[in-house]
Every structure is written in structure tokens, then in C-alpha cells.
C-alpha positions in Angstrom: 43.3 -115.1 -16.9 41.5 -118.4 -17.9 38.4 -116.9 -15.3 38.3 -113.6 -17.5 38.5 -115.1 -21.0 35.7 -117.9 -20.0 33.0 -114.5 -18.9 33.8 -112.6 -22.1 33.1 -115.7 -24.1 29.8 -115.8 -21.8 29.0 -112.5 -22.2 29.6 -112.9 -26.2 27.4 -115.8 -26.8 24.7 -113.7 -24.4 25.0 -111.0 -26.8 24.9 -112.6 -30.0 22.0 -114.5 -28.7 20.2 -111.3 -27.6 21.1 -109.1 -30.7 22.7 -111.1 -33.7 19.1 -111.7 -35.9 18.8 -112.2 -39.1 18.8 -108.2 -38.9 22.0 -106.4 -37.0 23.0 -103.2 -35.8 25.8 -101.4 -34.6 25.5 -101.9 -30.8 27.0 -105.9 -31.3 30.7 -105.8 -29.9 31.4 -108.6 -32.8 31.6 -108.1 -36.7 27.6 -109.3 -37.5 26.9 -106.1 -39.4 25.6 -106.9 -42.6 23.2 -104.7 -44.7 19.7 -106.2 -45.1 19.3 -104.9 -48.8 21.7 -104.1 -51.7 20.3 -100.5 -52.0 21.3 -100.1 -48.5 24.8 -101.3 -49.0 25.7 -99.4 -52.4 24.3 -96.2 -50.5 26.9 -93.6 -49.2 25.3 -92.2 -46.6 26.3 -93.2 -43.6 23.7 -91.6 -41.4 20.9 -94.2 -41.9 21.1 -97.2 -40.0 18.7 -100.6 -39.4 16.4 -100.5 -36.0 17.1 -103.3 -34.2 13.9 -105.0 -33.9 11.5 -108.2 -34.3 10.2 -106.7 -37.7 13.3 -107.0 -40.3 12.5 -104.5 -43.1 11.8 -101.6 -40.5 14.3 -98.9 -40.5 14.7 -95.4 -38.9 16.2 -92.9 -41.4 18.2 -89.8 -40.0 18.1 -87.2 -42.9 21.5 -85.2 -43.2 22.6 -81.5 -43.1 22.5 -81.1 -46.3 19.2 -83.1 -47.0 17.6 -80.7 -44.4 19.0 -77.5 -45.8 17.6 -79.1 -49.3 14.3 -79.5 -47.8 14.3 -76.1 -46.5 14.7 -74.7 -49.3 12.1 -76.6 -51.0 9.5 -76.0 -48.7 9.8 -72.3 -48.9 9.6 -72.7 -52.7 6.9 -74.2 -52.1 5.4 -72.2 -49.9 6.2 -68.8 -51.8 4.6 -70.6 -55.1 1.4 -70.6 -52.8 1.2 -67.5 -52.0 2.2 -66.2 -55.5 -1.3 -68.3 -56.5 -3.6 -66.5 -54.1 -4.5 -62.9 -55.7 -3.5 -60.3 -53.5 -5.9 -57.3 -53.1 -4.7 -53.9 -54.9 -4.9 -50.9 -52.2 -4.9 -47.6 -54.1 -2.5 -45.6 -51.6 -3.9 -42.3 -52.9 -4.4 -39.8 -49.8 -7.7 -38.6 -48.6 -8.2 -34.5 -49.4 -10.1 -33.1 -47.1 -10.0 -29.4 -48.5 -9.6 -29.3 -52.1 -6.6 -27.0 -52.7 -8.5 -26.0 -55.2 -9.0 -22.1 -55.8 -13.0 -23.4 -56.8 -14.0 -24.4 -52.9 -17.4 -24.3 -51.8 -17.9 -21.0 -49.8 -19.3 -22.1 -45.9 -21.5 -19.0 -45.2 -24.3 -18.4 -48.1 -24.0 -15.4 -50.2 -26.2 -12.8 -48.9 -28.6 -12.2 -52.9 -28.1 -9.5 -53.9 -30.7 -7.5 -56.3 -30.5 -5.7 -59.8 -32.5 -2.8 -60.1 -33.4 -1.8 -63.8 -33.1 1.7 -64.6 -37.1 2.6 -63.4 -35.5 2.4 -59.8 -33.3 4.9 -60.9 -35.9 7.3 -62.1 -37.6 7.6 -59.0 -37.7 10.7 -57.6 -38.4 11.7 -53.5 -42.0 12.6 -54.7 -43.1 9.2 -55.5 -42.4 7.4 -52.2 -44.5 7.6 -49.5 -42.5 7.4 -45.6 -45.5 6.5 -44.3 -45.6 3.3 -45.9 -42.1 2.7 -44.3 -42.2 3.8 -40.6 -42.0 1.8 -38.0 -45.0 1.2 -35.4 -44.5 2.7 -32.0 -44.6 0.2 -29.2 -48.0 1.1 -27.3 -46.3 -0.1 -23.7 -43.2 2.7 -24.1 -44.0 5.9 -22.6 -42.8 7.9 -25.7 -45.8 6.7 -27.7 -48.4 8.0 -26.1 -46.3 10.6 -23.8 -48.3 10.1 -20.8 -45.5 9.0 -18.0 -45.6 5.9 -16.3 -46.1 4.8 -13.3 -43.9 2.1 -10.8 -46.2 0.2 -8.7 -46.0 -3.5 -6.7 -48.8 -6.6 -6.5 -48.6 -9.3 -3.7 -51.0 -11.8 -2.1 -50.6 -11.9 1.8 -52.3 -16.0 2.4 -51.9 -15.3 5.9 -55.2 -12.8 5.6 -56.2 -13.5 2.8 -55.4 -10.4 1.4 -54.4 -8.7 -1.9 -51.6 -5.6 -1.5 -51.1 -3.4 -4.0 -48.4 -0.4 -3.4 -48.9 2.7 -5.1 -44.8 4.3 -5.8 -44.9 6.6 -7.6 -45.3 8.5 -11.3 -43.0 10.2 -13.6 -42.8 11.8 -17.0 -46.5 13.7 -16.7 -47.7 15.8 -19.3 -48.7 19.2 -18.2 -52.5 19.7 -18.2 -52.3 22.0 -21.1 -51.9 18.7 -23.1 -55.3 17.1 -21.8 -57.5 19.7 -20.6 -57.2 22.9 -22.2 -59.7 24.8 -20.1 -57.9 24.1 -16.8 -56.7 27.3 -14.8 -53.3 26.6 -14.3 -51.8 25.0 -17.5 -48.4 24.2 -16.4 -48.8 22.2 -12.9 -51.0 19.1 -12.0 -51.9 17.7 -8.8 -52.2 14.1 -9.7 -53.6 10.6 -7.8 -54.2 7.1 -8.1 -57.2 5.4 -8.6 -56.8 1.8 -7.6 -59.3 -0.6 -9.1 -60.2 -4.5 -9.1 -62.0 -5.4 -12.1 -64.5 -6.1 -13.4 -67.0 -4.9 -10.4 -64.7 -2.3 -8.7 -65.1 -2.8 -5.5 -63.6 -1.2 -2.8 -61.6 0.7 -5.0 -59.1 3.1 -3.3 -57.4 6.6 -4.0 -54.1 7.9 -2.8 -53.5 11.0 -1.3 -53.4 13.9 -3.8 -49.7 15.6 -5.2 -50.4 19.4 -5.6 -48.3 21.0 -8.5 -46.2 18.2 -9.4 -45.3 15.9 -12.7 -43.4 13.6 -10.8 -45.1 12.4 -7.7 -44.5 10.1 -4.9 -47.2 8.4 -3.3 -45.8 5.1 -1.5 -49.4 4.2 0.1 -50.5 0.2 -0.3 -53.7 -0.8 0.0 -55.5 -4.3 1.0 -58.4 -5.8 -0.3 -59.9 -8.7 1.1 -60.4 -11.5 -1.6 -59.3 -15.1 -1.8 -56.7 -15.8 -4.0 -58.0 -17.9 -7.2 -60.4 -14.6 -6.8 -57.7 -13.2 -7.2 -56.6 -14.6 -10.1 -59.8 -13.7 -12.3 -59.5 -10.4 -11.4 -58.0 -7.0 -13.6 -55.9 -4.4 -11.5 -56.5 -0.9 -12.8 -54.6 2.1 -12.2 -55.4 5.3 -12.7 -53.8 8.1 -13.0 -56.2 11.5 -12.7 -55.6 15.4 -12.4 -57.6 16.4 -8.9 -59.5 19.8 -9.9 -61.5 21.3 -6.8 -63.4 23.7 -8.9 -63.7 22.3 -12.1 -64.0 18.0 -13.1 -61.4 16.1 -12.5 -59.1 14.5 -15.9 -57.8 10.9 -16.6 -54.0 11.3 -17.3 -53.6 7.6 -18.3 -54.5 4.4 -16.5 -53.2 1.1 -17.3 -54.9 -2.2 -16.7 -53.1 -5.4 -15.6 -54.4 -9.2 -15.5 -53.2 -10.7 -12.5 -53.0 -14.2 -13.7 -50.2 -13.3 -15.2 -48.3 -12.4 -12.4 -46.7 -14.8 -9.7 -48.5 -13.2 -6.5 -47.8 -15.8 -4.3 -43.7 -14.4 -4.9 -44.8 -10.8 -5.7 -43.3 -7.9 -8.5 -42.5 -4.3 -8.5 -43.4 -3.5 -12.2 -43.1 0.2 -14.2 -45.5 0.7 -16.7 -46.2 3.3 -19.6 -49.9 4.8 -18.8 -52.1 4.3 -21.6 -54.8 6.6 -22.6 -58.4 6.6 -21.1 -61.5 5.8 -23.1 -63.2 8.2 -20.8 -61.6 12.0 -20.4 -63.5 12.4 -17.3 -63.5 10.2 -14.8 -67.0 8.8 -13.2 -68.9 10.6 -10.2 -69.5 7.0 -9.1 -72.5 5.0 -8.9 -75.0 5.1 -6.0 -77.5 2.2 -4.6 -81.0 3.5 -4.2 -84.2 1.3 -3.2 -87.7 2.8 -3.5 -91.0 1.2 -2.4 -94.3 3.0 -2.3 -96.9 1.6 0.1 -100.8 3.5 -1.4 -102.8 2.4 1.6 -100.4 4.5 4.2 -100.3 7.0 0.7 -96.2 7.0 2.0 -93.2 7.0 -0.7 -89.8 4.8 1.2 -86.4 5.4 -0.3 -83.4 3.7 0.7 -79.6 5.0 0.6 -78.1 2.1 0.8 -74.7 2.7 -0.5 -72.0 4.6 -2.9 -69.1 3.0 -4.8 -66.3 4.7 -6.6 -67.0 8.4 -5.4 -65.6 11.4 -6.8 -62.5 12.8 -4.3 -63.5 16.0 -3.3 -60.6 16.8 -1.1 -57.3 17.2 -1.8 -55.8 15.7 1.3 -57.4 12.2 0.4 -60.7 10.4 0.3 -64.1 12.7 0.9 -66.7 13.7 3.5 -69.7 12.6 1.6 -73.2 12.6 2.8 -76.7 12.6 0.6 -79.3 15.8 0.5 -82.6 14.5 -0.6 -85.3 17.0 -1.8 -88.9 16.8 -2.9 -90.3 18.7 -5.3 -94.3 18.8 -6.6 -95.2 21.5 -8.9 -91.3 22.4 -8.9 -91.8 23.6 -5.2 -89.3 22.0 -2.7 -91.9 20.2 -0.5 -89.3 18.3 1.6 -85.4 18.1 2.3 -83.4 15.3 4.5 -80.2 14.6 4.7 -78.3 11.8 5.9 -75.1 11.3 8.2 -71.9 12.1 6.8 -69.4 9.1 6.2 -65.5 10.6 6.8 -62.7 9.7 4.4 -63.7 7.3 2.3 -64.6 7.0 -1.1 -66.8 3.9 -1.1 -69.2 5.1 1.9 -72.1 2.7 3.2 -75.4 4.5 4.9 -78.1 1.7 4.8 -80.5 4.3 5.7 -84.3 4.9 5.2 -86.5 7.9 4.9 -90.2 8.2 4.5 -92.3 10.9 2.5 -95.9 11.5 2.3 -97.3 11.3 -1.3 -100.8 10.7 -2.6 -101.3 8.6 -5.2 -102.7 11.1 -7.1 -99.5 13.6 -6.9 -97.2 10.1 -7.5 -96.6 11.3 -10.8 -96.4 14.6 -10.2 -93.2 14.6 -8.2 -89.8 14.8 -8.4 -87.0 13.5 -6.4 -83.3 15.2 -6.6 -80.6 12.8 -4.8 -77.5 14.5 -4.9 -74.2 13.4 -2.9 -72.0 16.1 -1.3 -68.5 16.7 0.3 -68.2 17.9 3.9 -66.1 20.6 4.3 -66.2 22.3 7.6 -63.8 25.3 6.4 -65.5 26.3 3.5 -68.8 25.5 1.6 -69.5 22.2 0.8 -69.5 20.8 -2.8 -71.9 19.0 -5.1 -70.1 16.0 -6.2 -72.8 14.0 -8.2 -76.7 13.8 -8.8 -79.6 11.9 -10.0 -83.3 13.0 -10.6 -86.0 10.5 -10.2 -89.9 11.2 -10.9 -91.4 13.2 -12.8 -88.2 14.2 -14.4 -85.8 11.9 -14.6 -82.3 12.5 -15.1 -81.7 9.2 -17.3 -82.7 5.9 -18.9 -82.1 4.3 -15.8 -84.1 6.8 -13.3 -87.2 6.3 -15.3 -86.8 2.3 -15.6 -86.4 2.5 -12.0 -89.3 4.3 -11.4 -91.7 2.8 -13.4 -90.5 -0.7 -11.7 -91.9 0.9 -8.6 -95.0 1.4 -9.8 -95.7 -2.2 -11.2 -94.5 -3.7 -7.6 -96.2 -1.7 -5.3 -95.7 -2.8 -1.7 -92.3 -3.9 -2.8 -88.8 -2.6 -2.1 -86.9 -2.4 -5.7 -83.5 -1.2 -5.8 -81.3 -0.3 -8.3 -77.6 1.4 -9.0 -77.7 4.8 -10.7 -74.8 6.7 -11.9 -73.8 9.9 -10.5 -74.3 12.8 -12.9 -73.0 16.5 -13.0 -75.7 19.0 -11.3 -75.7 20.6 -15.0 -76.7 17.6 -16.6 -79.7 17.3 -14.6 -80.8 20.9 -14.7 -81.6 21.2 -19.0 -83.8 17.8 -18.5 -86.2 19.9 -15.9 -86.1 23.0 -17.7 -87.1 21.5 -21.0 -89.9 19.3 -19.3 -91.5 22.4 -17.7 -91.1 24.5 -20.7 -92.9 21.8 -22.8 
């Protein structure tokens, strides 16, 4: 007992050496406690104690429930008397209208104007208005303006030859002949073909075969012509579309003319077109290459058939037998006649032949030369399909510029094209030479 009371009196002089300070706290087992200020001691609240530590006026206060619920409270007074100071932005809440419910809302589509006519307008009578003035044009390509049919054809460029194909189908809608050529024998019936045509030089051109007594024919025939293709390009494809007349001339229905730039060749198009109508009624005779060259010292007179383009058909089958007669004539005597060979179906013939008469110089202007072009026909009598006279009298402008350009280059050939003419035509130029 004496051991235990002499180690609590140890362990109480260790504490009041370690913790009794001029300061105390609560943690001392003995009675040291002792406020270090009046204030302190007078105060009631029982919650703020002294820090035991070196520094003696240093103290640690623990605020109470009730002190926090005060400060609470103040601090959310004071923090609502900050925001009421800030000014707070007014939204008008107002909602947006997009379509005024108004019975005034602007219309979407415009108001078609309408017109007030005064009383005059009124007044006008049936009389004073012209239709003419009013109608509306015709389109030239539809084949009711002009009433001539039309006609379905195709256009391709073969690159493998080189060459151009054109297929002729077929026509429809074609007016009776009593619509173009009044003097024809049979009014009611045509027998059409095609002209095929590369402009501007047309050659080579190429005819179908002939439909006898028909208004809606069908050919189905392509031709070929050899050309390169930007050629090609810069050329104009005419068809035409003519009434074949053995005894009588032949009639242009209609034609119509295409540019092939326009047209994708290398792909190729079947196309119908309305005909159009013809500057010329009748169709050409064609046009013949002659060369002439007089040589004075052998007192011999050389012509040249060299070749004939864009022949009259003759025959109704296709194409035509041509060959040339020509005759020489001084004092309107036939002196001489020759003929050359005859070139079978084709249109476009080439002779390249020469023949030789004797002329002085003296009877050089004197003579007369007939060239005429006929169709061989080995059934019945052959037909005169176009002429020219050269010499003395000369069936044209273009005979007598030829001739005289023989005379001013003697010894050297001079050719020129001539244009076939009807034996008629020729005839009143002779008779009214020899009568004057």
C-alpha cells in the first residue's frame, strides 16, 4: 500500500511539473484549473476552453449549436442581401407567333393582276380585230406545215473503213402529185426515191431504188461513202425526196438537209424528219466534165468526156445506163457522130475518154458541137436525159466561156463542168441563131 501511494505521488509531481503552468487545462488529474482572464471566468459558456501551450493568452474557441445555427442564419442574410443588390435582367416571357392569327396574313402565292377594261373594249365588234395578228406560227420541222410527209432515215461512221453509212427507211404522209405537178398523167399515185447527197460538192451522191404508185414507201437501202471522219463532220447530208416520171421531168417532193456536226456519229441515230420544200421544182440533169483543146498545126479539134456527176435516173428499177452521143455540125449539117461506152447502173458514171475531129481553122467558128447524155435501154428506145451545145451556138453562159477559153490557149487542154440541160432548151437557142 505504502509502494502504490509513493508512485501516485510520483506520477503527480510528474504531471504537475509537465502540465501545471502559469496556464491550465482540463487534462490535470489535480484541482489547478484556474481561468487566465476575468471575462473568461464570468462567461457561461462552457464550451471554450484554454490550449495548453508555451504561449499563455492563446486559446481555441469551439462555437456552440446555437452560435452555429445563429451564424447560419446570418450568412444567408447576408448572402440573400447580395443578391437582392445585383440587378436581375427582365425576360419578357411573351411567345414567339409565327403565323399571325390574324385574318390580315400575307398571301404566299402572288395575285395573278388582273386588268380593267374601260367600256371602248366593250364596243368592239368582230370586224375590228384581225386573227391574223393572233395566230400562232406553224413549226417549219412538223409535217403538217408544209404537208409534204417525212421521211425516217439513220447516219453512222464505220472508223474501221473509214466510211460514212447512211440508211435510207422509208417515207410516209406523201402528197399526191396533183399537189406539186399538175401536168402529171396520173394525179393520184407517185413513184417516189431518194436522192442522197453530201454537201457542199455532192459527190458520189446515191439514189434508191424507185417505189411505183405508192405514198408510203419503203426503201431500207444504205449507202457508204468513203471520207474521213472530221470530213465528215464539215459536211451537210441532203435527202431528197423526188417523183420518178419516165416520160415527162422528174419533181422534188421535199428534201431536207442535215449538218452532221450535230450528230454523234461515232454512236450513230435513226432520226424522222418532216421534208421541207425544194428551192428547185425540178430536179438537176446533173453536171458533166468536158475538156477541149484544139491543136491548128494538125487543124484537129480534141474533146474529153471525162466524167458525170449527179445524173438524172432514167430507170425505174434504180440507177441508169448512161453513155454520151457526140455530133458535129457545120453549116447545121451533122458532119460527124461518136459515141462512147455505156457505164451500167450508176448515176455518177466516169469515161475518161478522148475523141478527135478534123476542123480547119477557118470553119472553127463555124461549128457546133451537141453533147448529149443518154439512157441505155435494151427493151425499148433509149432516152435523152440531158444536153449541152458548144460552138457556134452555145447552149449557155458557160458553153461560150468555155469555148472562147479554148481559143485563147491553143495547144492546151481546158476543161470545165457544164450543166445538163433539157434537149428543148437547147433547140430555141439554134433556131433563133440561124433565123437571125
Amino acid at each position: 500500500m505504502a509502494a502504490y501511494s509513493k508512485e501516485a505521488s510520483i506520477l503527480t509531481k510528474f504531471s504537475q511539473f509537465i502540465c501545471c503552468q502559469p496556464s491550465s487545462c482540463l487534462c490535470c488529474p489535480c484541482d489547478c484549473f484556474s481561468p487566465l482572464d476575468d471575462a473568461f471566468a464570468d462567461s457561461s459558456d462552457s464550451d471554450n476552453f484554454p490550449i495548453c501551450a508555451e504561449q499563455p493568452y492563446r486559446t481555441i474557441r469551439y462555437p456552440s449549436a446555437s452560435s452555429r445555427r445563429s451564424s447560419n442564419a446570418d450568412s444567408r442574410r447576408s448572402s440573400s442581401d447580395r443578391r437582392s443588390s445585383i440587378p436581375i435582367p427582365v425576360i419578357d416571357m411573351k411567345p414567339i407567333e409565327f403565323w399571325s392569327p390574324t385574318t390580315n396574313s400575307e398571301i404566299v402565292q402572288p395575285r395573278t393582276p388582273t386588268r380593267r377594261f374601260g367600256a371602248e373594249f366593250h364596243q368592239l365588234s368582230d370586224a375590228q380585230i384581225e386573227p391574223k395578228l393572233y395566230g400562232v406560227p406553224e413549226d417549219e420541222d412538223s409535217p403538217e406545215s408544209q404537208h409534204l410527209g417525212k421521211i425516217h432515215f439513220g447516219v453512222r461512221y464505220d472508223f474501221t473503213n473509214e466510211q460514212l453509212l447512211v440508211r435510207v427507211v422509208k417515207a410516209r404522209d406523201l402528197p399526191p402529185p396533183v399537189a406539186y405537178d399538175p401536168d402529171k398523167i396520173d394525179l393520184a399515185h407517185s413513184n417516189p426515191y431518194v436522192k442522197v447527197s453530201l454537201l457542199p460538192d455532192q459527190i458520189n451522191s446515191r439514189q434508191t431504188a424507185v417505189k411505183p404508185k405508192t405514198q408510203a414507201p419503203d426503201f431500207d437501202e444504205s449507202f457508204r461513202f468513203d471520207l474521213a471522219y472530221r470530213e465528215a463532220q464539215r459536211r451537210l447530208l441532203r435527202l431528197s425526196v423526188q417523183d420518178f416520171d419516165k416520160y415527162s421531168r422528174h419533181c422534188v417532193i421535199g428534201q431536207y438537209t442535215l449538218p452532221l456536226d450535230g450528230i454523234n456519229l461515232m454512236k450513230g441515230a435513226y432520226i424522222w424528219k418532216a421534208l421541207q420544200p425544194s428551192a428547185q421544182n425540178n430536179p438537176g440533169r446533173g453536171d458533166i466534165l468536158i475538156s477541149l483543146n484544139y491543136l491548128p498545126f494538125a487543124e484537129r479539134l480534141q474533146l474529153d468526156v471525162i466524167k458525170i456527176k449527179q445524173l438524172l435516173q432514167r430507170d425505174i428499177n434504180g440507177g441508169s445506163d448512161p453513155f454520151v452521143k457526140i455530133q458535129l455540125l457545120l453549116s447545121d449539117k451533122v458532119i460527124k457522130t461518136k459515141k462512147s461506152s455505156t457505164k451500167k447502173n450508176t448515176i455518177d458514171p466516169v469515161f475518161n475518154e478522148s475523141f478527135y475531129f478534123n476542123v480547119s481553122p477557118t470553119s472553127l467558128d463555124k461549128v457546133v458541137i451537141i453533147i448529149s447524155v443518154w439512157d441505155y435501154n435494151c427493151k425499148s428506145r433509149d432516152g435523152v436525159t440531158g444536153q449541152i451545145n458548144l460552138g457556134k451556138y452555145s447552149s449557155g453562159l458557160s458553153e461560150s466561156t468555155h469555148w472562147r477559153r479554148m481559143f485563147e490557149s491553143q495547144r492546151c487542154p481546158v476543161a470545165q463542168w457544164h450543166a445538163l440541160k433539157a434537149p428543148d432548151e437547147c433547140l430555141p437557142l439554134m433556131q433563133s441563131s440561124s433565123t437571125s
